[in-house]
Each structure stands twice: as structure tokens, then as C-alpha cells.
N, C-alpha and C positions, 0 to 999 in steps of 0.2 A: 504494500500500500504506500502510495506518495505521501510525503508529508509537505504541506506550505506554509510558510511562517513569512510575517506578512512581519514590517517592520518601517520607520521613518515618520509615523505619527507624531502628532505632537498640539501644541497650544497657538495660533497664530492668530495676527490679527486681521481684520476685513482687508482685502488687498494683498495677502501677503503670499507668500508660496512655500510649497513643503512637496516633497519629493518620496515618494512612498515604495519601497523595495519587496519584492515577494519571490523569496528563493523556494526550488522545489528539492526535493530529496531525489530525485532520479532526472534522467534529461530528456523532460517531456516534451518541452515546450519549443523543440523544432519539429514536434510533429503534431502537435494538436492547439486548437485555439484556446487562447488564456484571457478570462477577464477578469477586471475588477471590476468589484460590486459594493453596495454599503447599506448598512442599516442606521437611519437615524432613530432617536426612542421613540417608541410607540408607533411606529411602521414597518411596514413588512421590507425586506430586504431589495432592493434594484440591483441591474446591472447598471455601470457607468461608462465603462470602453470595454471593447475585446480588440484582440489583435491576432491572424492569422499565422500559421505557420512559414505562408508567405510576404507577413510583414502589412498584410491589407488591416485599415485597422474601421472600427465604428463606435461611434459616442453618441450618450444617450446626448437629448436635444439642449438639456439644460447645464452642459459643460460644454457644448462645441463649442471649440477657440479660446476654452482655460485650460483644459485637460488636454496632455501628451502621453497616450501610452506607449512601450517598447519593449523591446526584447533584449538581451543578451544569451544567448543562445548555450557560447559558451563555459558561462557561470550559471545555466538552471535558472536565471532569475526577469522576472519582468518587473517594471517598472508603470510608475505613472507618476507623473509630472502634472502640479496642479499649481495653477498661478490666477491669480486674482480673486482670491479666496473668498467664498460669501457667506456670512453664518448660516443660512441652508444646507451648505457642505459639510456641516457640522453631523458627525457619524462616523461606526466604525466600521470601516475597509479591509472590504477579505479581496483574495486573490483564490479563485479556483478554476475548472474547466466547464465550459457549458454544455452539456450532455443532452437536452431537450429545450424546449419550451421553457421563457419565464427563467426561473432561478432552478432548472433543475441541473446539479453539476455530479461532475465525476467524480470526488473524491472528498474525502472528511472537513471539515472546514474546518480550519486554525483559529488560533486567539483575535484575529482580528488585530489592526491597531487603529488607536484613536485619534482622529482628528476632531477637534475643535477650533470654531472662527469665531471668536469674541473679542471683543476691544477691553 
């Protein structure tokens, strides 16, 4: 079983940028799509970007043109790049595979790490 440990959360304020790292325990992620997704409280979980094994990538509507996702192919790990931070953002961020419809994914889901947009 793969494991993902999601990392680079943190405390930032409106406007600001934070860089989120999610390494995998095996080297999945040149051959299957990888997204991050997040939960803010009291709502159900979303996806935010995925990113293809060919690098093609898709973000949901209310981050296009803040959020960068990526790959590193070589390190197991993806990325997302989040700049212009809106306390909306505010939520914790997994990184898993998308296996179906909606949030249904491949593999265990990790701790999550937290981001928060507060001034």
C-alpha cells in the first residue's frame, strides 16, 4: 500500500503564498494522475488541481490562476503552489489519486496538512 504524506502547510496571511509538498512511498506518480484536494470544516472534501502522468494539468474554477500544481517525478513527490491566498483557502490539503467520480481515490489518505488564510 502507498503511503502520502502531505507537508508545507502553514499560517499565512490574505495575499500570501505557501507551497504544499506530497511525497509518495512508491513511484507512482509517472504513471497515474495525482490531485490535491481539501477539506475546509464543516464541508465535504473537493478536488483543487490534478495533474497527469503526462504533465496535463486541471483546477477547480475557484483557484484558476492562484494555484500551480507539479510533479517531480523523480522524488515521488507533487506539488502545489498556491499564491494569493484567500481565507476561503482556509482547509486541510491531502494529496491522493483519483480513482472514480467526485473524491473517490486510490489509496489511504494521510494526515493532511493545514492551511490557514487569516490576517
Amino acid at each position: 500500500q502507498v503511503q502520502l504524506v502531505e507537508s508545507g502547510g502553514g499560517l499565512v496571511q490574505p495575499g500570501g503564498s505557501l507551497r504544499l509538498s506530497c511525497a509518495a512511498s512508491g513511484s507512482i506518480f509517472s504513471r497515474v494522475t495525482a490531485g490535491w484536494y481539501r477539506q475546509a470544516p464543516g464541508k465535504q472534501r473537493e478536488l483543487v488541481a490534478s495533474i497527469t502522468s503526462g504533465g496535463n494539468t486541471n483546477y477547480r474554477e475557484s483557484v484558476k490562476g492562484r494555484f500551480t500544481i507539479s510533479g517531480d517525478n523523480a522524488k515521488n513527490t507533487v506539488y502545489l503552489q498556491m499564491n494569493s491566498l484567500k481565507p476561503e483557502d482556509t482547509a486541510v490539503y491531502y494529496c491522493n489519486v483519483p480513482s472514480g467520480a467526485g473524491t473517490l481515490v486510490l489509496f489511504a489518505w494521510g494526515q493532511g496538512t493545514q492551511v490557514t488564510v487569516s490576517s
